[in-house]
C-alpha positions as CSV (number, residue, x, y, z in Angstrom):
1,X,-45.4,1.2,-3.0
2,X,-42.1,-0.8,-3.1
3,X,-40.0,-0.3,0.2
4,X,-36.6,1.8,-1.6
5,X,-34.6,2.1,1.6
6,X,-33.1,0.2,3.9
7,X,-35.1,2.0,7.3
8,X,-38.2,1.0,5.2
9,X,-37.3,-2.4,4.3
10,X,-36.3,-3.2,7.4
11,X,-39.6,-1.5,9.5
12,X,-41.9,-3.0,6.6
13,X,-39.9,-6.2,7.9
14,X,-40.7,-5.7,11.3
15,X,-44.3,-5.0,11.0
16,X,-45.2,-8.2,9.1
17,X,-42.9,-10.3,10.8
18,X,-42.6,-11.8,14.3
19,X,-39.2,-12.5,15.0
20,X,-39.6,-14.8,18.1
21,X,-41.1,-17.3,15.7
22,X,-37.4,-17.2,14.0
23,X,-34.1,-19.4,14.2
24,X,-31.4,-17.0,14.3
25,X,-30.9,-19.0,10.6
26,X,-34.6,-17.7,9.4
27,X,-34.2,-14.2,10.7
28,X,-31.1,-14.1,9.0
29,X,-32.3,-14.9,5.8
30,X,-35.3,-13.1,6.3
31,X,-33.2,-9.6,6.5
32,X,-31.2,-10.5,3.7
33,X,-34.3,-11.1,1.4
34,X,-35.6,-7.6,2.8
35,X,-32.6,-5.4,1.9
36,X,-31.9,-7.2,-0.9
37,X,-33.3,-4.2,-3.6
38,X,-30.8,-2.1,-1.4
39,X,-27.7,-4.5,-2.4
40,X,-28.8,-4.8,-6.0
41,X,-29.1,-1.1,-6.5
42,X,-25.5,-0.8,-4.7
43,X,-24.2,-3.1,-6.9
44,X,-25.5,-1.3,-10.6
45,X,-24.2,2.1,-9.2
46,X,-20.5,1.0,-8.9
47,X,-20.7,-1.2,-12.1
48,X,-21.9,2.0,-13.9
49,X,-18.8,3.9,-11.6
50,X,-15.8,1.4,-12.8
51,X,-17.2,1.4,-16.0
52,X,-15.9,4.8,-16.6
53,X,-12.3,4.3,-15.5
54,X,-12.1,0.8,-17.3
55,X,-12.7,3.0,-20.6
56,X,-10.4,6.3,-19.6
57,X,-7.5,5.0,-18.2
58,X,-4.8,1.9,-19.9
59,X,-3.4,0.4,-16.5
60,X,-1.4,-1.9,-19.0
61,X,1.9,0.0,-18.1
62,X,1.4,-0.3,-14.2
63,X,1.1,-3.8,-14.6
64,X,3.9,-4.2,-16.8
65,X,6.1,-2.6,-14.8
66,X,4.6,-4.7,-11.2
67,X,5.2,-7.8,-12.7
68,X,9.1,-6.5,-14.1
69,X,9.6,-5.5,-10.5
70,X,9.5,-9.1,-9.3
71,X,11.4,-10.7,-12.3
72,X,14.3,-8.4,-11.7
73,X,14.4,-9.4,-7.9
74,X,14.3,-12.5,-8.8
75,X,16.8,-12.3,-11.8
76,X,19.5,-10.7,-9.7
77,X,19.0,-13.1,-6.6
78,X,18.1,-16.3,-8.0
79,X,16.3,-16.8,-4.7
80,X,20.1,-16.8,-3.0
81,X,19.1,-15.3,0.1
82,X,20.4,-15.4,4.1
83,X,24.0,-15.9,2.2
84,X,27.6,-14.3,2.1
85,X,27.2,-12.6,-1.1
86,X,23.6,-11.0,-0.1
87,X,23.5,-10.7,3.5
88,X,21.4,-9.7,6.0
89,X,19.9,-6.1,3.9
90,X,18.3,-8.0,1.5
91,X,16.1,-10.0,3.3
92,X,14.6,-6.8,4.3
93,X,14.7,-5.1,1.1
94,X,12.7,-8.1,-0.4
95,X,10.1,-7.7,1.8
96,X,9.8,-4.3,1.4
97,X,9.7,-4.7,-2.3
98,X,7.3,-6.8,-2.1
99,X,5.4,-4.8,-0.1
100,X,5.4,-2.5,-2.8
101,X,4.0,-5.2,-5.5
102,X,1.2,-5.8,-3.2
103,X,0.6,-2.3,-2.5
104,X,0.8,-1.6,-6.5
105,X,-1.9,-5.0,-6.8
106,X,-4.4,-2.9,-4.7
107,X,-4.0,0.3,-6.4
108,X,-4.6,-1.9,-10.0
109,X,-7.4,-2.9,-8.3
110,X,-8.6,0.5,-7.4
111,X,-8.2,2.4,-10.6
112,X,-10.4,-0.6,-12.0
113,X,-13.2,0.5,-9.4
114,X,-12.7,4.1,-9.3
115,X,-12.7,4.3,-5.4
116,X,-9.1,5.2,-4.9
117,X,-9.1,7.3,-2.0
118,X,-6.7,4.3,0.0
119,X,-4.5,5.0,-3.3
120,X,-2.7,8.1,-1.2
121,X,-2.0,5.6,1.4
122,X,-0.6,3.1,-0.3
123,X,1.7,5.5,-2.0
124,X,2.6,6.6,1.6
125,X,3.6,2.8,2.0
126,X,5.5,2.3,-1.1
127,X,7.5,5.8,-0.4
128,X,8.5,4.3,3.3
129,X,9.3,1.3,1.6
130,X,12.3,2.9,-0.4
131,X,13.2,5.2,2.3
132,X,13.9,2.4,5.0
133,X,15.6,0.1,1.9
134,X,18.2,2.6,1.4
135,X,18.7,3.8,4.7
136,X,19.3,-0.1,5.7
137,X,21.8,-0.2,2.4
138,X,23.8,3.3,3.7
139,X,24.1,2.1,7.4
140,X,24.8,-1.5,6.5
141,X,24.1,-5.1,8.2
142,X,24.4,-4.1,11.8
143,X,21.9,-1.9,11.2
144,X,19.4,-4.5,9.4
145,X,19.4,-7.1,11.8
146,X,18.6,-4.1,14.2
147,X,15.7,-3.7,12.3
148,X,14.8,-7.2,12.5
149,X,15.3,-7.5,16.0
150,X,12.6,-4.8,16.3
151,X,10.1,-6.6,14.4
152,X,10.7,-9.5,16.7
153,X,10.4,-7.3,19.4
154,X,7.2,-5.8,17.8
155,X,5.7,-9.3,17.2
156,X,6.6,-10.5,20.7
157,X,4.4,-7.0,22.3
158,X,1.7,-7.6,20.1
159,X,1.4,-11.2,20.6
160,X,2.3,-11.5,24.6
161,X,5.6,-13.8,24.0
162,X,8.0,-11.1,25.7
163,X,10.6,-11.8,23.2
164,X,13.9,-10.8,25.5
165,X,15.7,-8.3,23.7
166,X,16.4,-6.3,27.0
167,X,20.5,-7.2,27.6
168,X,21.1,-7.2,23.5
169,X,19.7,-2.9,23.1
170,X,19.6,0.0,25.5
171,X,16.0,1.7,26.1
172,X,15.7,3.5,23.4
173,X,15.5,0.5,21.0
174,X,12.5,-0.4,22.6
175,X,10.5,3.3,21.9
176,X,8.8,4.2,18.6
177,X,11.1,3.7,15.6
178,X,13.7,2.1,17.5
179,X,15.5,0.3,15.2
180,X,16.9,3.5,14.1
181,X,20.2,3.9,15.5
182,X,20.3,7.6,14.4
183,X,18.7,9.7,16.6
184,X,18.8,12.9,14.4
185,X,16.4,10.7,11.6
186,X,14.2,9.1,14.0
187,X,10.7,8.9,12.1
188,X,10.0,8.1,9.0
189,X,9.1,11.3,7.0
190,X,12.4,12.5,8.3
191,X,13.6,8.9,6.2
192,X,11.4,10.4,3.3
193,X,13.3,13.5,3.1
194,X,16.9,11.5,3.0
195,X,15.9,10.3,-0.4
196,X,16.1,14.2,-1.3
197,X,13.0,14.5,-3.4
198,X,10.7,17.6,-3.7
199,X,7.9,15.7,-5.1
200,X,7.9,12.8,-2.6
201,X,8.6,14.7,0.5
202,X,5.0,16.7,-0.8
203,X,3.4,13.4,-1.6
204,X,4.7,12.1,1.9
205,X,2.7,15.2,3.1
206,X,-0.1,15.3,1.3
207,X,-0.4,11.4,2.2
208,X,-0.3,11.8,5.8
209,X,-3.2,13.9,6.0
210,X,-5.0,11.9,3.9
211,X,-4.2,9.0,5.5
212,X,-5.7,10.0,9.3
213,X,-9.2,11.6,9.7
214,X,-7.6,15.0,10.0
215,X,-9.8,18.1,9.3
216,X,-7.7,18.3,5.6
217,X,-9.0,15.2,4.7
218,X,-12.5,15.4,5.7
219,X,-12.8,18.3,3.8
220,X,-11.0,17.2,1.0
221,X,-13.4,14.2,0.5
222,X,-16.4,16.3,0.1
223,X,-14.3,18.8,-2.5
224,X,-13.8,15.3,-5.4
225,X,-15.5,15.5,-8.1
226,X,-16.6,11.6,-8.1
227,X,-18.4,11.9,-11.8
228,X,-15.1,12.8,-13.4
229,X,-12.5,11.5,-11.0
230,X,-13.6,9.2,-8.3
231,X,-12.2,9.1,-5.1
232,X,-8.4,9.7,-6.4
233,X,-7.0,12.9,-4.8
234,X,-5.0,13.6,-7.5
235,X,-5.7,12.7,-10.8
236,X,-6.0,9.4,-12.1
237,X,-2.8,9.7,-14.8
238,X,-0.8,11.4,-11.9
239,X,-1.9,8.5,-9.3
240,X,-0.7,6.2,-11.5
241,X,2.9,7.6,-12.7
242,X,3.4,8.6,-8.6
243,X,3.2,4.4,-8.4
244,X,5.4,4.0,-11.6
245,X,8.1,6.8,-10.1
246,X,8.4,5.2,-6.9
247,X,8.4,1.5,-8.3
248,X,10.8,2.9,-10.6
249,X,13.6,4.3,-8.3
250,X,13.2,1.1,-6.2
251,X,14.0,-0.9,-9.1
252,X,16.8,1.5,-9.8
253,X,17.9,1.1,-6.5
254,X,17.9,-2.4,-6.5
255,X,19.9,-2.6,-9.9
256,X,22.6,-0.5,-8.4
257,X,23.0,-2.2,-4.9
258,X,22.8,-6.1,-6.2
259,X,22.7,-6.9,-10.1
260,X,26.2,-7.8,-11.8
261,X,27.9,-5.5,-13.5
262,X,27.4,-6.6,-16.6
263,X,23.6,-6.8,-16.6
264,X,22.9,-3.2,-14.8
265,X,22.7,-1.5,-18.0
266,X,20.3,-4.6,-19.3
267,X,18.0,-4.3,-16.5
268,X,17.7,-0.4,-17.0
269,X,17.3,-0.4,-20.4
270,X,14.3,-1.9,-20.4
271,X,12.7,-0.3,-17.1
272,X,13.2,2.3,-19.5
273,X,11.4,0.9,-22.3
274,X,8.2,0.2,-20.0
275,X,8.1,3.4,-18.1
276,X,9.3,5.9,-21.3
277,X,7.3,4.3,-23.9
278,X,4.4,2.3,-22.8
């Protein structure tokens, strides 16, 4: 009878071979061959899985809107950056943008699979993203060197240089969220709510549990109905327009803050067009 788990591949293994007569190389290979039914079988199930998300859902606005996310960055900037008429906030808004492009690249990727219970987190991302963007606009560019500062500062503890930041801040630059000069909005989530949002100060919620092992999530998990939905918490058109809101009012944002006057209206008008009639 043909060995259909991995325990009895690998005791079947075992018993007909003597490993001591192995290279580290040959016992290597010799596993893989073993398991390799296991693999296989792995491999049809999640083919059969994204199947049925590459048929129910058109990711062709998501994308459409990623890739109009970048053009307008780069549109309004023209790759000026570290200059007088940009300053210091939008080298950090860039990369926060950008952090939402790659964050919307992964969730593409798992709507196309169907496994999108990181989808939540990456959300999570996106929404703390926009929240520090537009605190850093508000406050201004003391502020955003601030915040670069810290990742120096951050860089420094995590990779043993001891950057000296010590006579430049007092001690509370150097504690958790530091870089925040306002001690009455000292975390994140209380970032979130500044962008006055019922819906994403729920999603910020929801995310957060999600996010850590917490008893919610664990739960959670074994409430999905993986057949119909996959691993997406929410539902898969609602996972997707959460990433097209949020990408949205970032653009928005963006437009506002740095695009001429002249070509704001432009810009909108056809975020518009891809988010309203896609």
């Amino acid at each position: 009878m043909k060995n259909t788990t991995i325990i009895e591949q690998l005791v079947n293994l075992s018993l007909t071979k003597d490993f001591e007569k192995y290279s580290d190389k040959e016992i290597s290979k010799l596993l893989q061959k073993a398991v390799s039914p296991t693999v296989k079988k792995y491999e049809r199930g999640t083919k059969q899985h994204q199947s049925l998300f590459k048929k129910k859902e058109n990711i062709d606005r998501l994308i459409v809107l990623r890739c109009y996310a970048f053009e307008v960055f780069e549109s309004i900037t023209k790759g000026n950056l570290h200059n007088e008429i940009y300053g210091r906030r939008i080298n950090v808004i860039e990369s926060a943008l950008l952090r939402c492009e790659i964050a919307t690249d992964e969730n593409i990727c798992l709507i196309k699979s169907g496994f999108g219970l990181s989808f939540l987190s990456n959300l999570r991302l996106m929404l703390e993203s926009l929240a520090i963007s537009r605190y850093l606009w508000e406050k201004g560019e003391t502020e955003a060197i601030r915040f670069q500062d810290y990742m120096e500062y951050q860089i420094s503890e995590i990779e043993k240089t001891k950057k000296q930041l010590e006579g430049k801040y007092d001690e509370s630059f150097f504690k958790p969220y530091g870089w925040i000069s306002d001690s009455k909005i000292n975390s994140l989530s209380k970032l979130v709510k500044k962008l006055n949002n019922d819906e994403y100060n729920e999603l910020f919620k929801i995310s957060s549990n999600y996010v850590h092992s917490s008893p919610y999530s664990l739960q959670k998990v074994w409430e999905m109905n993986q057949s119909l939905n996959g691993y997406f918490p929410f539902s898969l058109e609602d996972s997707i327009r959460l990433n097209e809101f949020i990408l949205n009012d970032f653009l928005i944002f963006i437009i506002d803050c740095f695009a001429e006057d002249d070509k704001k209206d432009f810009f909108k008008l056809f975020l518009k067009v891809i988010v309203d009639n896609m």
